[in-house]
N, C-alpha and C positions, 0 to 999 in steps of 0.2 A: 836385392830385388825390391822394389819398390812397392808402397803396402796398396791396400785397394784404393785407400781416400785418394792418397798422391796421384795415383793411375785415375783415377775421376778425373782431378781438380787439372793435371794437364790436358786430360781430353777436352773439359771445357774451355780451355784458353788454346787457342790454336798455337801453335810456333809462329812466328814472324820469319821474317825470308830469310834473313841472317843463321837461324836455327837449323832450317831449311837445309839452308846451304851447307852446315856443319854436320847434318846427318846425313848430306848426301855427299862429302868428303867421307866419312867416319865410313859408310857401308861400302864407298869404292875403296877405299886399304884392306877393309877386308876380307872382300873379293880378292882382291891381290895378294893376302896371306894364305888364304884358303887354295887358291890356285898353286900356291907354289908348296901347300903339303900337300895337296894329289899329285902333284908333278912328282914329289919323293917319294911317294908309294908307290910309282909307276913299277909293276912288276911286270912277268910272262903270261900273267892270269892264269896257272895253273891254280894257282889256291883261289876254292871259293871263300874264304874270308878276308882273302885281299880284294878280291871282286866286291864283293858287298860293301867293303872299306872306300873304295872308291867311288862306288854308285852313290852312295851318301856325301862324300865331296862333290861329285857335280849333281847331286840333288839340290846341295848348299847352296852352288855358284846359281843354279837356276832359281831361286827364294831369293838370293841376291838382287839378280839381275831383275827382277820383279821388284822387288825394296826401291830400287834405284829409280825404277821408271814409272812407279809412283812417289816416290817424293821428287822428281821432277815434276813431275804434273802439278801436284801441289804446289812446287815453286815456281810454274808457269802460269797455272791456271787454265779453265776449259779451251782456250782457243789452240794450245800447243798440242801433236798429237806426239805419244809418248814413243821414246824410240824400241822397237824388238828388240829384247833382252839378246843380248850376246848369245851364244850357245857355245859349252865345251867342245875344244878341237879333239879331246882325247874322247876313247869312245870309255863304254859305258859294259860294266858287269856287275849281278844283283842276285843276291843271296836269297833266296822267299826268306820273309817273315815269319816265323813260325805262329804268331797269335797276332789277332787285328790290334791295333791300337783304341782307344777311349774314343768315341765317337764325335764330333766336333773338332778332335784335333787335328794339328795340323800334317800326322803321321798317317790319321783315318782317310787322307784325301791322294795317300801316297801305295800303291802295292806291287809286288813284286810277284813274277811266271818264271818255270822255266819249264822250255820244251825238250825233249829227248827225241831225238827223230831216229834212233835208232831203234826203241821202242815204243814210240807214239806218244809214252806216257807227257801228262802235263801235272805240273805240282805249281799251286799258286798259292799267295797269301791272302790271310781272312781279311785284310783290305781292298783285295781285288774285287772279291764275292761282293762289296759293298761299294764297291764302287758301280761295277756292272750292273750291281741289284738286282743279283741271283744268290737265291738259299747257300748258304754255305756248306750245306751237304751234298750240295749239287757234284757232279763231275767237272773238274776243268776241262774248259772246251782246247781243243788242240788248237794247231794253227792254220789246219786247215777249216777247221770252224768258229775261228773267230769273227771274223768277215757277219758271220752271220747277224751279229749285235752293231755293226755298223750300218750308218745312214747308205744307202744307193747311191748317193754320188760319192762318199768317201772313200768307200770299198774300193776303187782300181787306186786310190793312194796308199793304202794298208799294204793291198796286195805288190807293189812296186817294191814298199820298202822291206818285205821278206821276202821278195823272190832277190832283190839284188843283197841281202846280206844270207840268203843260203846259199845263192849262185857264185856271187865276187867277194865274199866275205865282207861287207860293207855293215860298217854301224849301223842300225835303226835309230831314225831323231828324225821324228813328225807328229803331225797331230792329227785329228779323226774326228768325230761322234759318233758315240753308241746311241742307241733307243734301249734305256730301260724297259723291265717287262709292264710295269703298269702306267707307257708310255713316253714318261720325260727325256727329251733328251742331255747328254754331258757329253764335256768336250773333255779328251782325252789325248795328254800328251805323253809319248811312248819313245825312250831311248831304250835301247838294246846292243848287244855285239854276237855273234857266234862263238862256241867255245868249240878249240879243235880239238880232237884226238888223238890219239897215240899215233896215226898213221898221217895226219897233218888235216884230214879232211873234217868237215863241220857234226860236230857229234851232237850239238844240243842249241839253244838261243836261250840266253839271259835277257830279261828284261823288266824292267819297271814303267811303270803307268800311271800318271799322276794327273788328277783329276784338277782339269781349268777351268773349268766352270765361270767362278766367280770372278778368276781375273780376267775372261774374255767379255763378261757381260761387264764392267766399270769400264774394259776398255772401247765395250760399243759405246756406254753410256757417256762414254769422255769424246766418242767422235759425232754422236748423233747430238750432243749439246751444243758443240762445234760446230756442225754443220745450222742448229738451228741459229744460232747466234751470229752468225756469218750472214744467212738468208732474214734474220731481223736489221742485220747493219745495212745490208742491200736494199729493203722495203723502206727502212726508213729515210735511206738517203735519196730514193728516186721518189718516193713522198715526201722530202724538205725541197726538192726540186722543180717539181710540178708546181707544191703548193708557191714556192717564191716566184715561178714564170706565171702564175695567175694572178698573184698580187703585181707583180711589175707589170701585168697585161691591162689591170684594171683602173689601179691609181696613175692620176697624173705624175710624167715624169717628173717633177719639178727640179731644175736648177738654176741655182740662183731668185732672184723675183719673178714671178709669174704677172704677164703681163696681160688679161682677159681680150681675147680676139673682138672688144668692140672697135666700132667707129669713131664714135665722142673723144672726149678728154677721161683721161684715166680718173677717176676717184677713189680707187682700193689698189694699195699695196701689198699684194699676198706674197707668201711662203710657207712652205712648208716642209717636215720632214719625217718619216720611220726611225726610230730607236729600237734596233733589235734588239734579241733578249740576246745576256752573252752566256747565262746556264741553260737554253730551253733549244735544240737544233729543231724543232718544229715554228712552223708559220703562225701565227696566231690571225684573229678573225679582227685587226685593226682596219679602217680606211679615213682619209680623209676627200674631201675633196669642194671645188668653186667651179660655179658655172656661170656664164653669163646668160640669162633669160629674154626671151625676145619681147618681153615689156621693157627693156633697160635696167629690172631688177638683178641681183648678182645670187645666187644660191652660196650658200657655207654650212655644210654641214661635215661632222666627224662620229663617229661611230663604232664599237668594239661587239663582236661574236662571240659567242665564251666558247671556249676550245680550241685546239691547233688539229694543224694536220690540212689535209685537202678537200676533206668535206665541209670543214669551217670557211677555208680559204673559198670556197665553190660559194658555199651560203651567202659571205659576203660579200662577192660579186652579182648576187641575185640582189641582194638590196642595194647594193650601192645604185645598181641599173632600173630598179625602181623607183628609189628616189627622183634621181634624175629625169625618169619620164614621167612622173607625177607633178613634179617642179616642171616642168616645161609647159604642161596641160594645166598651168595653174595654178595646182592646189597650195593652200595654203598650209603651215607647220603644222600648225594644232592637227587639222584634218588627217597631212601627208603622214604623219605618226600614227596617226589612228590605226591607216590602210597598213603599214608597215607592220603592226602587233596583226591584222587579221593575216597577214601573208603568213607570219610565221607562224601561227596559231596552226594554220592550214595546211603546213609542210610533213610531207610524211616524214622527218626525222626535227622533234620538235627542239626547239634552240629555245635558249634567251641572248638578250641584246640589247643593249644602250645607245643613246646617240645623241645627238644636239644636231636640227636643224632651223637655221635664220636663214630669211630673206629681208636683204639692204638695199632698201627705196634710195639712191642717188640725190634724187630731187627732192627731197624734204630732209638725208642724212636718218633715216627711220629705219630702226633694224628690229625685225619682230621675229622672233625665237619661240622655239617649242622643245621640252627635251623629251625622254625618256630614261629616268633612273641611271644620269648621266651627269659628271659633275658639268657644272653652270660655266661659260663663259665668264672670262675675266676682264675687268675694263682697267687702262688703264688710260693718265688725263695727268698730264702737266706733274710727272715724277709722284704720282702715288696710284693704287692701283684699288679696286674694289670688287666683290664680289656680287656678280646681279641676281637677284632674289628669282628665284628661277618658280617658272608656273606646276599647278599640277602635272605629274604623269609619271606612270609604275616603267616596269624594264619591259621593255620588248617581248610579247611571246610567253608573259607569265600570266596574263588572265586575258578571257576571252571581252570582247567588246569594254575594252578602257577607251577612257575620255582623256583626251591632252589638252591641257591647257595651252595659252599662248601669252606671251610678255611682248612688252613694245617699249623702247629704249631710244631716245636721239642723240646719234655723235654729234661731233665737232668735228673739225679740220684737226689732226695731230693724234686726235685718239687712237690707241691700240687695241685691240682684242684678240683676245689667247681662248683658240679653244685647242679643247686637250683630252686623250684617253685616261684612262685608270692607268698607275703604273707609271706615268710620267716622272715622278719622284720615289726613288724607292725606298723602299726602308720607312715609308709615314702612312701615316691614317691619312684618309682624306682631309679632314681638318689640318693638320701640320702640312699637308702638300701643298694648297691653298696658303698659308704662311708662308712656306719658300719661295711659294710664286709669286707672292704679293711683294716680297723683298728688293725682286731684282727688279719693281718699279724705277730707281734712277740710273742702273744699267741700260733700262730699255728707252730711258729716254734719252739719252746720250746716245742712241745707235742710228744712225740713218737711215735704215732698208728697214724690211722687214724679214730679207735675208741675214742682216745683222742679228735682229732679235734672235732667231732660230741658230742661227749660232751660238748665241748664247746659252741658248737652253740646251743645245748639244753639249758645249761643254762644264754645262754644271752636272747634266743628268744622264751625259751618255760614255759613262765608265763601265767598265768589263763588270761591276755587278752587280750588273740588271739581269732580273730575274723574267719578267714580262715585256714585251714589245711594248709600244705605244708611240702614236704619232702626236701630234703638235702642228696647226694649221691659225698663223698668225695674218691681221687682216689689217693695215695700215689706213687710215683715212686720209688720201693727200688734196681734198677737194670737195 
């Protein structure tokens, strides 16, 4: 027998599935032992001590059968529901116990009736009394007053299984609840058989009553976990659903170069792309996006919500579509940031949020930028690459009436610029992100498009372990 510490030190190390598996071998052989020494005791049930001998074998097999279909569960886990313990085909005869067993154990949960129907008389054991939770000096109740300690709807299945084992001699094996007298109810599993007489007909009912309680409440506990974990995969997956057909509603589709619906001569070569996460199945609050404004200027801005889900993905289709009508009405970065912090100030479910928004003057090559707690656009110019000294401004949504600053910047013909979410590099501080990106300066200038660029950056940055989404919205100057 294994001492206290050892019985600790395995409780707190669980089994691993292998072990698992080897104790749920070990307790079906000995089911299958145990089955086949009640099969050899099988006698005519005249002797009450071969009856009590047996009622304890398939007490066994039922502890078994129980054994087995929890450490199944344990080696499936909440989502398997465990299978109903087999039940003995042989029926079932039981000695009363003459004295209750030690209180917690596992004999205290188990008690033994027998009814004489020829005399009325009922003799049970001091298990029973504690099971029912009735004084032990009480009277056993007959079996026409049993009934009485069961629930209202149980009672026509009590009554079923002793009218057909006095009537057709039929085993008793069913279950019940009683009401305790100061209320609680237990769940009460009951095998029995009739003992017949000298004359062949039914003189008395053997039975034992063994108190389920506790394995019928693990095993709601294992289906109502089941059920919630089921109805959590369900919510979440028609929430990654929603949230993805709102992102795909709101950002531009882009494939390949995006060509802006003016009339002139192109001057921006854009692209762009989403980098999902490959550990996060929630949407995150990423957008990119270009516009072309009816002064001839082009909008670029890129932007992240902090949080996933559909109410982030919602959020960030309310700014992106602000943006947008605020850049067409005009406004300028600095300012168009400003409104963007009071918007979300102003939301009944408050956020924060970052962004880089530039407007690119064609006709001078002048791109003037405003962020908020967002990293900076990156230039890059004839195979090296730089980082632009970005203006004042806090994140989105963290203080009421901030001031954005605004930068002003002139391309060239050939110049590239990279703006980009958090996240784009994983595994770096912002500092070393900005290094990486500054690297693949003679990659990008070797690329033709600025589909090419984006390509690249898919396949440095978009392997299976990325933790955060993050987009990348690349803007070529051909003019």
């Amino acid at each position: 027998m294994p001492s206290p510490v050892s019985a600790d030190r395995s409780a707190a190390q669980p089994p691993g599935r292998g072990s698992v598996e080897a104790l749920i071998t070990q307790t079906r052989r000995l089911k299958g032992d145990v089955d086949a020494v009640r099969r050899d005791a099988r006698s005519d049930g005249s002797d009450p001590e071969e009856r009590w001998q047996r009622a304890l074998y398939d007490l066994a097999l039922h502890q078994l059968d129980d054994l087995d279909a929890h450490l199944a569960q344990l080696r499936d886990g909440p989502h398997t529901e465990p299978a109903a313990p087999a039940e003995p085909a042989e029926t079932l005869a039981v000695r009363p116990a003459p004295a209750p067993a030690p209180s917690g154990s596992l004999l205290s949960r188990v008690g033994s009736a027998e009814w004489d129907l020829l005399t009325d008389a009922a003799t049970w054991s001091g298990e029973l009394y504690q099971i029912l939770g009735l004084a032990p000096d009480a009277p056993a109740l007959t079996l026409d007053e049993l009934p009485s300690l069961v629930l209202d709807e149980d009672r026509p299945k009590l009554t079923a299984m002793v009218t057909d084992c006095l009537v057709d001699g039929k085993p008793i094996d069913g279950e019940f609840r009683v009401v305790r007298p100061e209320g609680t109810i237990r769940a009460v599993h009951m095998m029995g058989e009739p003992v017949l007489g000298a004359d062949g007909g039914t003189a008395s009912v053997w039975a034992v009553l063994r108190d389920v309680s506790e394995l019928r409440r693990c095993r709601r506990t294992v289906h109502e976990t089941r059920d919630s974990l089921q109805l959590q995969r369900r919510q979440e997956q028609t929430e990654h659903r929603i949230a993805a057909e709102l992102q795909e509603a709101v950002l531009p589709p882009w494939r390949g170069s995006l060509r802006l619906p003016h009339q002139g001569p192109r001057t921006l070569d854009l692209a762009a792309h989403r980098l999902p996460a490959a550990t996060d199945p929630l949407i995150g609050g990423n957008w990119y996006d270009a516009l072309e404004l009816s002064d001839g200027e082009t909008l670029l801005s890129v932007g992240d919500l902090t949080g996933h889900g559909v109410s982030v993905a919602s959020g960030m289709a309310m700014l992106l579509g602000a943006v947008r009508g605020m850049a067409l009405a005009g406004t300028r970065p600095g300012e168009l940031l400003g409104m963007l912090n009071q918007l979300l100030d102003a939301t009944v479910h408050p956020a924060l949020g970052s962004a880089v928004c530039c407007r690119y003057r064609p006709a001078t090559h002048t791109l003037v930028w405003a962020q908020a707690g967002h990293p900076a656009p990156l230039l890059y110019r004839d195979g090296t690459g730089r980082l632009l000294s970005a203006p004042d401004g806090v994140l989105l949504g963290a203080t009421s009436g901030a001031v954005y600053g605004q930068a002003e910047v002139t391309l060239e013909p050939g110049d590239l610029l990279l703006l980009y979410t958090d996240g784009l590099v994983p595994g770096h501080s912002p500092t070393a992100a900005v290094d990486r990106l500054l690297d693949l300066a003679p990659r990008f200038r070797a690329a033709r498009t600025a589909q090419d660029n984006v390509r690249t950056l898919v396949e440095e940055f978009g392997g299976a372990g990325r933790e955060d989404d993050a987009c990348v919205l690349v803007a070529k100057v051909t003019a």
